[in-house]
N, C-alpha and C positions, 0 to 999 in steps of 0.2 A: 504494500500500500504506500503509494505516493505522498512524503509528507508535506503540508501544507506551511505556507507565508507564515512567520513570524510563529511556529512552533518552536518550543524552549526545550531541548534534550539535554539529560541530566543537570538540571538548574543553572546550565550555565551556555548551552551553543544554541544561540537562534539562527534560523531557516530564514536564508535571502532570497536564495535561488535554485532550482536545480540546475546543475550541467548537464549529467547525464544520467541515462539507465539502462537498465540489462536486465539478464535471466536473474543475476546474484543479487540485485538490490540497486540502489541510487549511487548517485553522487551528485553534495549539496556543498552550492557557497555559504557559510555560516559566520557569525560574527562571534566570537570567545569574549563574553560580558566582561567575565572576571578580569582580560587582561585588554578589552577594545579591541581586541584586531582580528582581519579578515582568516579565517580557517577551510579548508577544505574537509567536507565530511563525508568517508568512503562508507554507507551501508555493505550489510551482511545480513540475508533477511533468512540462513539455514542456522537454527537450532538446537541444531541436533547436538549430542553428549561429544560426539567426536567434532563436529566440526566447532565448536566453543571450545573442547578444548584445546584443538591446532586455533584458535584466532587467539588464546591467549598467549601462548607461546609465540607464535609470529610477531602479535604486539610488540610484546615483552622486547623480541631481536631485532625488529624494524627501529624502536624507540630511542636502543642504542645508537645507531645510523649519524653518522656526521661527516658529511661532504658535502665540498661547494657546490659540486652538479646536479644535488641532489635535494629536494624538498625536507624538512626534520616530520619524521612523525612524536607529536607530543602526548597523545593520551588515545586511552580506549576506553572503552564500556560496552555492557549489556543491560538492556530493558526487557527484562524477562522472557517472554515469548514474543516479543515485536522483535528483536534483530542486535547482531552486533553492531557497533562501531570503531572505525580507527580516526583519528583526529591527526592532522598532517599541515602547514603549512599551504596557504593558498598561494600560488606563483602567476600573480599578474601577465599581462604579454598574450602574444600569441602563438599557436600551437605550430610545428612545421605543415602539418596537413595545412591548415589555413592559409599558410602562406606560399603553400606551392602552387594552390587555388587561385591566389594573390597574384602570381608571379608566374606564374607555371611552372617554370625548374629557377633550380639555385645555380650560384655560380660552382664552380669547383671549388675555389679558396673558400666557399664558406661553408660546402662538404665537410672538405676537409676538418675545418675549425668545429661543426658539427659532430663528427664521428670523432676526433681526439677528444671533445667533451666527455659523449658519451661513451665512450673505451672505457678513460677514465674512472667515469663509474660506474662501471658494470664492472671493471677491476675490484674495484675498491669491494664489491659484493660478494666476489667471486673468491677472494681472500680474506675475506671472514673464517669465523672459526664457530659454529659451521658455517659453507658458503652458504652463499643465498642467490637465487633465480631468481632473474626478473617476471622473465618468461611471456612477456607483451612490449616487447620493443614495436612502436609503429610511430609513421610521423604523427597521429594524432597523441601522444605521451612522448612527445619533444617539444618544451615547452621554451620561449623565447623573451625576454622581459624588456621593459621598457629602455631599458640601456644595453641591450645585446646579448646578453648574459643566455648562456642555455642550461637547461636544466630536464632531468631524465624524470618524468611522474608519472603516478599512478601504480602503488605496488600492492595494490591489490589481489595480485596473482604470484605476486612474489613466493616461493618456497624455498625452503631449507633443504639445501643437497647434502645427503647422508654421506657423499661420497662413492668412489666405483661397485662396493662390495653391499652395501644397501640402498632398497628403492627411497625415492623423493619423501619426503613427508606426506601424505595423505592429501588430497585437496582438489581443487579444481581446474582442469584441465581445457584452455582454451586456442582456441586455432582464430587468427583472423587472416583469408586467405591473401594470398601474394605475401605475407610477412612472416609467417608462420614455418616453420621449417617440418618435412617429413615426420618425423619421429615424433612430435608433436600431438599427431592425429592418432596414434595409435598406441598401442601398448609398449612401444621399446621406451626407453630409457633418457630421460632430459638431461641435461647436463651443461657447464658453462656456454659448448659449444653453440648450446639452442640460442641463445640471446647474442651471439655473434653471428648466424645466419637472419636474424632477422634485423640488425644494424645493418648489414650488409643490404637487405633489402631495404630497410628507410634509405638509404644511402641512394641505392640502385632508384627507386620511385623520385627522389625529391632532384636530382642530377636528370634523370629523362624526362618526368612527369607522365611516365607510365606504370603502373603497378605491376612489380612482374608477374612472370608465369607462376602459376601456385605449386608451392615446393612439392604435396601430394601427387599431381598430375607429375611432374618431371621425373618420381621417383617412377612411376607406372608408366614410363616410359608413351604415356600419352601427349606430353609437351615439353618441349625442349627452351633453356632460357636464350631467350635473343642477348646478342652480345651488347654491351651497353654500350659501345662507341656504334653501331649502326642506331641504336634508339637517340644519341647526340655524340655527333661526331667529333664535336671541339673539346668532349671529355681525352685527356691525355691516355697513354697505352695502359704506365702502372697503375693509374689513377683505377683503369675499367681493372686490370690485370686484379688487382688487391679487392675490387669489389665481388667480380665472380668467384674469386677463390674463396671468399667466405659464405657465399651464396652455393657450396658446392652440398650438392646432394646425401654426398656420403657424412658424416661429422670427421671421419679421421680424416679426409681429404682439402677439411678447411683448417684455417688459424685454429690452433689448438689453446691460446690465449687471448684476451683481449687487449694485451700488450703488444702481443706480437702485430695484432689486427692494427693498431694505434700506428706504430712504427710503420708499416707499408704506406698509411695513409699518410701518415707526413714524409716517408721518404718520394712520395709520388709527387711532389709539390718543392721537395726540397726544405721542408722544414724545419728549423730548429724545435726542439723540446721543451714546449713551455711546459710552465709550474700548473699545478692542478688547480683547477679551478680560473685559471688567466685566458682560456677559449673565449671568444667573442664573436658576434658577427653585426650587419647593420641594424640598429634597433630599427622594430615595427613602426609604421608612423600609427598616430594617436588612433586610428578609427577602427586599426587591425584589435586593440583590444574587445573581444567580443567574448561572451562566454565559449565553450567547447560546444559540439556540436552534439547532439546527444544520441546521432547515430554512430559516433568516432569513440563516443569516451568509453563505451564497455564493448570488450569483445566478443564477441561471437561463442559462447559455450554449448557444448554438447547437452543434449536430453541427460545424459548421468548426472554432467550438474546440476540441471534445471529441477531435477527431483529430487526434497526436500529430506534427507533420506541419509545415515552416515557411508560411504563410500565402502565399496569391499577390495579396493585394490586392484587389479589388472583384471578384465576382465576373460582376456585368455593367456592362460598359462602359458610363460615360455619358459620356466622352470621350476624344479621340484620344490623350492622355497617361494615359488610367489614373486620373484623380484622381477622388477621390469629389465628386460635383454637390451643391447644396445645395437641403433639400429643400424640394417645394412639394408640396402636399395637392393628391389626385384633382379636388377639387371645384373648387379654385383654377382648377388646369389646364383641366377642363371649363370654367369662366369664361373664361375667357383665350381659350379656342376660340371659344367662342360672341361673343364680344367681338370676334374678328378677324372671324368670320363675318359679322356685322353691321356690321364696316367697307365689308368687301370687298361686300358689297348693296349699301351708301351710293355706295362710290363707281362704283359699274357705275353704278346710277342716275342719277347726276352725269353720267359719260362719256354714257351714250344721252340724257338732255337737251340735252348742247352738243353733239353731232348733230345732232340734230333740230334743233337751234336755227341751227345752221350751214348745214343743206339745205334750210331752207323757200324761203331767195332761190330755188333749182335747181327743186325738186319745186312747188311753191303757190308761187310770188308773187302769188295772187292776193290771197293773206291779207293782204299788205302794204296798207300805206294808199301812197295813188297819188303823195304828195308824198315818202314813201322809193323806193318804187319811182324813180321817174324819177331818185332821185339813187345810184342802183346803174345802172352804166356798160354791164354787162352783160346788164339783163333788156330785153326787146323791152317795148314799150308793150303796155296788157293789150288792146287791140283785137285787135291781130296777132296774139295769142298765142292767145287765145280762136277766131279766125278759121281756125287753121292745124291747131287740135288736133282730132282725132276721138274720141271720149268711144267708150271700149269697152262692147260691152254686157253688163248684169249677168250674175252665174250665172244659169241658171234652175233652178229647186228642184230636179231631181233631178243637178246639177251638186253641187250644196251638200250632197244626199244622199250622195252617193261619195265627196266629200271626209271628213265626216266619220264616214263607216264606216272611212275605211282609217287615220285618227288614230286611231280608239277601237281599233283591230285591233293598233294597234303598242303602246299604251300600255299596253294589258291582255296581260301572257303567256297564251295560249292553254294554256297548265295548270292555269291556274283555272276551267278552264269543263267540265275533263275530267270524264268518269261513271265511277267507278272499276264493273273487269269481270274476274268472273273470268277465268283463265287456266287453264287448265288443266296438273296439276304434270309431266304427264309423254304426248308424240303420239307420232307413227313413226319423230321423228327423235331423240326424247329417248335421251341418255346416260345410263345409269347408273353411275357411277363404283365402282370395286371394294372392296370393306371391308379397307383395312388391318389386318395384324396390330397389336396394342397389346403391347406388350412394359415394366410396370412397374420404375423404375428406383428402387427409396427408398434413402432417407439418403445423400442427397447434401448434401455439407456446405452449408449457406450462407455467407454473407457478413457479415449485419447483426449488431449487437454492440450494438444498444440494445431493448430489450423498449416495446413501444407502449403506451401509456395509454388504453384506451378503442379505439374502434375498433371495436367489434362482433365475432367471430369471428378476429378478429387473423391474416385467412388472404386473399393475395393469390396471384392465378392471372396468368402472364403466360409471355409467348414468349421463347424465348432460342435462339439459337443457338449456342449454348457445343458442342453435339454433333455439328457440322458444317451440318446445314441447322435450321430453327426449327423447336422442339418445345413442348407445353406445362407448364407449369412449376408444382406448389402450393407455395409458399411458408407456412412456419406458423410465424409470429413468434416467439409465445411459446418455441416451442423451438427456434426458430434452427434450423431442418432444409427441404430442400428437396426435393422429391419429382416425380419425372419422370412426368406423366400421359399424355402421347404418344409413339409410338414411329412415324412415320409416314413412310416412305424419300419421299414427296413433300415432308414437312415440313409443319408446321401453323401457326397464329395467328389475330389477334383473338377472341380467348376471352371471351365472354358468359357470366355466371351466371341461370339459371332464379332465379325472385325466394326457392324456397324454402333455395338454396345448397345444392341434392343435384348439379344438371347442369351441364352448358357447352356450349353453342353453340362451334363456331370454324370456321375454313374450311382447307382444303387444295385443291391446293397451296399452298405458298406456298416461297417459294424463300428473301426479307428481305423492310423495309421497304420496300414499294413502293406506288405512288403507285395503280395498279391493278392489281386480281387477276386476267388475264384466264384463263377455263377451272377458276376454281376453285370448288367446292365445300361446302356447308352439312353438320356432320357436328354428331352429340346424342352426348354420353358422360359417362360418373359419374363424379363428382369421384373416387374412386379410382382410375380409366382401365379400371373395364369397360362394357360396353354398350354397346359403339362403334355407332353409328348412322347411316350416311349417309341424305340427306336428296337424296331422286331430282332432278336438276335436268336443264333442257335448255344446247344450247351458250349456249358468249357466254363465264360468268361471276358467282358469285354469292359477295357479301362484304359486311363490314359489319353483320354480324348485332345484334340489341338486344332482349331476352327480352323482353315485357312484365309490368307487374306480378302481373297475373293469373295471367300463366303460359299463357294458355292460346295466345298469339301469338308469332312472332318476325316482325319487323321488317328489313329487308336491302335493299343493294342489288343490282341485278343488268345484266347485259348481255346479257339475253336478246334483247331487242327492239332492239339495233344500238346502243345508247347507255345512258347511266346513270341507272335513272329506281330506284324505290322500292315495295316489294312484300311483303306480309304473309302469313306463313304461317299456318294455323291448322296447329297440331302433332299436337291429334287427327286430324285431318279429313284433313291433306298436302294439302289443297287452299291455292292460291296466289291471290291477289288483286294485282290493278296498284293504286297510291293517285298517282299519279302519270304526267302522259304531255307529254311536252315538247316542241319543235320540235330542229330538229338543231343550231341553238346555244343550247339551255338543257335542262339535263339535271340532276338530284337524285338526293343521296344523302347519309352519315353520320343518319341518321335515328334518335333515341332518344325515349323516353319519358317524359311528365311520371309524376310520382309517383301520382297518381290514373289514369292509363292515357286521359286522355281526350284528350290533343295530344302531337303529333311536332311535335319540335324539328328540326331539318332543313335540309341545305344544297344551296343551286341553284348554279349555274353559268351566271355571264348575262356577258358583257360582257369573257369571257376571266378572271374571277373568280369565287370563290367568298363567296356569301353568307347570312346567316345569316334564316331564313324558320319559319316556325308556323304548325303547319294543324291542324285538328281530326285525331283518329285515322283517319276514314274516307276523309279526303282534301282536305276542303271548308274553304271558308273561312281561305286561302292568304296568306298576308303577308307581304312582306319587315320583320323586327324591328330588323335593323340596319343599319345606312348608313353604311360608313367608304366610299365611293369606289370609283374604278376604281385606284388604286394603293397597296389593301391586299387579302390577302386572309383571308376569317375561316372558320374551320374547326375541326372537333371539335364542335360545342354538346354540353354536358351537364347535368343539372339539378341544384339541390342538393334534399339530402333531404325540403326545407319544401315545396318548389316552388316559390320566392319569386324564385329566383336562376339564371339558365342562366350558367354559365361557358364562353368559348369560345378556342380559340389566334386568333391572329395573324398574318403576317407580312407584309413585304411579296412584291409582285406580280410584281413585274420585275427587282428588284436583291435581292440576299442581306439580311439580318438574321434575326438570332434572334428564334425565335415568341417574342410574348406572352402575357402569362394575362389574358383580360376578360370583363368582367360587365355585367350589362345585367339590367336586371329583366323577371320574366317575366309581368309584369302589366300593370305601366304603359307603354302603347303611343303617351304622350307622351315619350317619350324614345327616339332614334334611336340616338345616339351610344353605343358601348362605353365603357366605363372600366377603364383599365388599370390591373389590383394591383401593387403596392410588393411585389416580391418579391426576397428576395435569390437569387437563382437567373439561371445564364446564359442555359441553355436548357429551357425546362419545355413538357411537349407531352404530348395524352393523357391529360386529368385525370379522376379516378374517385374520387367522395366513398365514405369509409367509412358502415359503414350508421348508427351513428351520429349522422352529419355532422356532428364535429369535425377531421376530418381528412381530409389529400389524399393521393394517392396519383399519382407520374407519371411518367414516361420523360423523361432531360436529360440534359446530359452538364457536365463543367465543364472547368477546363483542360487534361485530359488527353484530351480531344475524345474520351475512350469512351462511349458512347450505353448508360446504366444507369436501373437502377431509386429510385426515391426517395419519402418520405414525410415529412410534415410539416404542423403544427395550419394550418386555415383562414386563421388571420394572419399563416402562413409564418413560425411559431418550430419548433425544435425538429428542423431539419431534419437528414433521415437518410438516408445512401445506403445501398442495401438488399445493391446488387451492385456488385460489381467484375468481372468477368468482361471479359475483353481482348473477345468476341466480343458483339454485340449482344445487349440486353434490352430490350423493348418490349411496347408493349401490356399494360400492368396494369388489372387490374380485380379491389377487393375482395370478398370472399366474402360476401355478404346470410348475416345469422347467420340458423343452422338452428332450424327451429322443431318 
């Protein structure tokens, strides 16, 4: 709750103004009665047992704080359940955001004289005992005063580094994109190095007056940072040299000090070493003094903060103590793979040479020259040896014919050779399954408590069992209402939207999540829950359903024919088509569509696992895309909206771990290998791009092992859980906006 004009906290700070606000609480100009003068007052509106007691401890270390670059924090409190506070020096002036607005870009000399500031005191923090993280360096917390002077604010997000060997202190984790460094967004590991990536970027923004690429996309190798002499060319080499390398992806690949980062900048310019605190640049003229802007002053925090709630620590484990890992970029790690891959070839090849080189005495001594031979104890003289052997006789050609038919028979799956045929949808033995009643249930309350940004139709369709067995569910953001579309005593799930967002595909029975549906059935019904439509099938089992974009196909699989192969409805027509025909150990299914309707994305079954394969619509032209092994398994493929990108889960094959999220391009068929996204997330499974495609939608669960609903942007900020629900939620799939 937003405090109001001339409110008096702890009998002595009255309320001027606000600056700003956020997920975490305010931040208010206030006057300090007791002493007259101007104060800034940083709210903390979580009161929970842990986060009061990390604010008093951070207090306590911020309070000590005394440097020129930097604002004094002088007091704290707490108003029982209304909120913490920290009390800090108000620093007149204005902010660099503001003035590059002002201005558009800086000069360089006053870069420079900006980043030696701030070096400065991110040192000074960084050499505490314990350090301390800023951890929101951006040009709107570069503050400029009426005589030049700069100054670093807002430590709001400040924390206390344990050091290599233990995680951050507890606290809140915030990303504001272009400033924010990789490791930031996800579970690895903060560290001085964070708050020198994102100097580097105020640096980089305030020098171009472009905000760079955002550190997340660079590391996912979806965006690459433009050199900052093309974004302004009159910037010098060392000047750009010293900023990209602190802007560098990996943390060990940048300035490992804020000294060292200091020293480049003034060696770029040829500086002498001023005294701390003697940085300057041209004071603001009078009318720059404006408050902060109060979309600038708080950053961007994740749904974990946003939830009122004490904090559990990383939410996926990267090691058996819990602690956060330090981070290393997608591309590194692919390096690093391929790097062992190509040892592990070397040295096979090494092992079968000294074989070989070891067996020729046993198998050929003929090849020896006759003066080693006779000095090996054990080979007979080549007379005898030649005299005693009987030379077998060669294959004859249609020997060599049979061998290699029955190589080529094993190499090639015999699904690739198949002639897709129709079936026909319904013979003497065909079932037809009974039309359930639909019984509408609306306004049922929801869950979610943040309204989406984009998104297309802002309307997700998924299964829940909240009603005793799964039924289907519309969910409609905007108003935060949820509406019961199935009423079905078998229970229903996996819900497909027709491309135009009127229908839904799903299947009944279904009982939960299960690995297979066997006996269940294809049903068509309107997004309000009338028009119930079953879809005639025969025994077995039909699931997995995938509308095409057209509309005019659904896509599924089935157990009609004793195992799990792949099958195309036409919806006018109810005639059924095979696109797939396997042996009885390789069997397909999950099978979805590219965005142009011309390839299935599509999973086989070879080898006791699941793998991730691409084949034209019709059937033809079959390939396995990805190659993790026989001890992982990959499953789900989805497309993203460009068609650039298939996202697929994870896990392993034989021993437990949580699925992960990986990508793989759906073009370049040089690249075998998945890559796994930097997600902060434990369990994420079931991904469905909005129509959009800025954002995910998926089924996970986190420490409270309830299996819910969730959403959050493509770089996995912003993340939301949708449900709470004690009883399963699964199976989401966004609404394709209505045309």
């Amino acid at each position: 709750m937003t405090l109001e004009k001339n409110t008096l906290l702890h009998n002595r700070y009255r309320i001027i103004e606000i600056l700003g606000q956020g997920g975490m609480g305010s931040v208010y100009r206030a006057i300090d009665e007791n002493l007259g003068v101007p104060v800034a007052l940083k709210e903390n509106l979580f009161t929970t047992e842990e986060y009061t007691r990390q604010f008093r401890l951070e207090a306590v270390i911020l309070a000590n704080l005394r440097h020129p670059n930097m604002p004094r924090v002088s007091d704290h409190f707490e108003l029982g359940d209304q909120g913490q506070y920290l009390v800090m020096d108000f620093i007149e002036g204005e902010d660099l955001r503001f003035r590059m607005e002002r201005l558009g870009t800086i000069s360089e000399d006053d870069a420079v004289q900006v980043g030696g500031a701030i070096c400065d005191a991110v040192a000074y923090l960084h050499t505490r005992k314990p350090p301390i993280l800023h951890r929101d360096i951006k040009p709107g917390n570069v503050k400029i005063t009426p005589d030049g002077h700069i100054f670093l604010v807002d430590f709001g997000l400040a924390k206390v580094f344990q050091g290599n060997n233990q995680a951050t202190t507890t606290g809140a984790r915030a990303m504001t994109p272009g400033y924010s460094p990789p490791e930031q967004y996800g579970t690895a590991r903060t560290d001085p190095r964070t708050d020198i990536y994102s100097l580097g970027a105020t640096l980089y923004a305030a020098i171009s007056g472009v905000i760079p690429e955002d550190g997340l996309a660079r590391a996912m190798d979806n965006a690459q940072l433009t050199p900052l002499r093309k974004r302004n060319p009159k910037v010098t080499r060392r000047f750009a040299a010293a900023i990209e390398k602190a802007m560098a992806v990996d943390p060990s690949d940048r300035f490992q000090t804020a000294e060292e980062f200091k020293k480049a900048l003034l060696g770029a310019k040829s500086k002498t070493q001023q005294l701390a605190g003697g940085y300057a640049v041209v004071p603001p003229p009078a009318e720059a003094f404006l408050p902060n802007d109060p979309s600038d002053s708080i950053p961007v925090v994740t749904e974990k903060e946003k939830t009122p709630r004490p904090p559990t620590g990383p939410v996926q484990p990267a090691s058996s103590n819990g602690e956060d890992q330090p981070f290393v970029s997608p591309l590194k790690k692919q390096k690093e793979r391929e790097r062992k891959r190509r040892f592990a070839l070397v040295r096979f090849v090494f092992i079968l040479l000294l074989l070989l080189l070891v067996s020729v005495p046993f198998f050929a001594p003929s090849v020896l020259p006759e003066n080693l031979r006779a000095a090996i104890p054990f080979l007979a003289p080549t007379g005898t040896a030649t005299a005693s052997i009987t030379p077998s006789p060669l294959p004859t050609q249609t020997q060599t014919a049979t061998v290699t038919a029955t190589v080529t028979k094993t190499a090639v799956p015999p699904t690739r050779t198949f002639t897709p045929t129709k079936i026909p949808l319904v013979d003497e033995t065909a079932t037809v399954l009974a039309i359930p009643v639909v019984t509408n249930t609306p306004d049922v309350t929801a869950t979610p408590a943040v309204t989406p940004v984009g998104g297309g139709a802002g309307q997700i369709a998924y299964a829940s069992a909240r009603s005793g067995v799964p039924q289907i569910y519309l969910l409609d953001m905007p108003s935060q209402t949820v509406v019961q579309v199935t009423d079905i005593a078998e229970g229903a799930c996996q819900p497909a939207w027709s491309p135009d967002g009127g229908k839904l595909v799903f299947i009944s029975p279904c009982k939960g999540m299960d690995e297979i549906y066997y006996d269940a059935g294809l049903y068509i019904i309107n997004a309000d829950g009338s028009g119930l439509t079953p879809i005639a099938t025969v025994p077995g089992g039909d699931f997995d359903p995938s509308w095409s974009p057209d509309g005019k196909s659904i896509v599924f699989t089935s157990l009609r024919t004793g195992q799990m192969e792949i099958f195309i409805l036409d919806v006018a027509g109810q005639s059924v088509t095979q696109v797939t025909k396997g042996t009885s150990t390789i069997e397909s299914r999950q099978a979805a569509w590219s965005p142009d309707g011309s390839q299935l994305v599509y999973v086989v079954k070879r080898f006791g696992v699941y793998q991730i394969w691409l084949m034209n619509a019709d059937g033809t032209d079959a390939k396995q895309i990805v190659r993790s092994g026989t001890k992982l398994s990959d499953y789900l493929p989805t497309w993203s909206q460009d068609g650039q990108l298939i996202l697929f889960n994870q896990r392993c094959a034989s021993t437990f771990c949580f699925p992960y999220l990986m990508r793989i391009s759906a073009t370049d068929r040089t690249v075998e290998q998945g890559t796994p996204l930097q997600l902060n997330a434990l369990s994420i499974e079931d991904v469905d791009y909005s129509p959009d495609g800025f954002w995910l939608v998926y089924e996970g669960e986190e420490s409270d092992e309830n299996n819910d609903i969730y959403y959050m942007t493509v770089t996995s900020a912003n993340r939301t859980r949708l449900t709470t629900d004690a009883d399963l939620d699964f199976d989401p799939v966004w609404r394709p906006v209505q045309k």
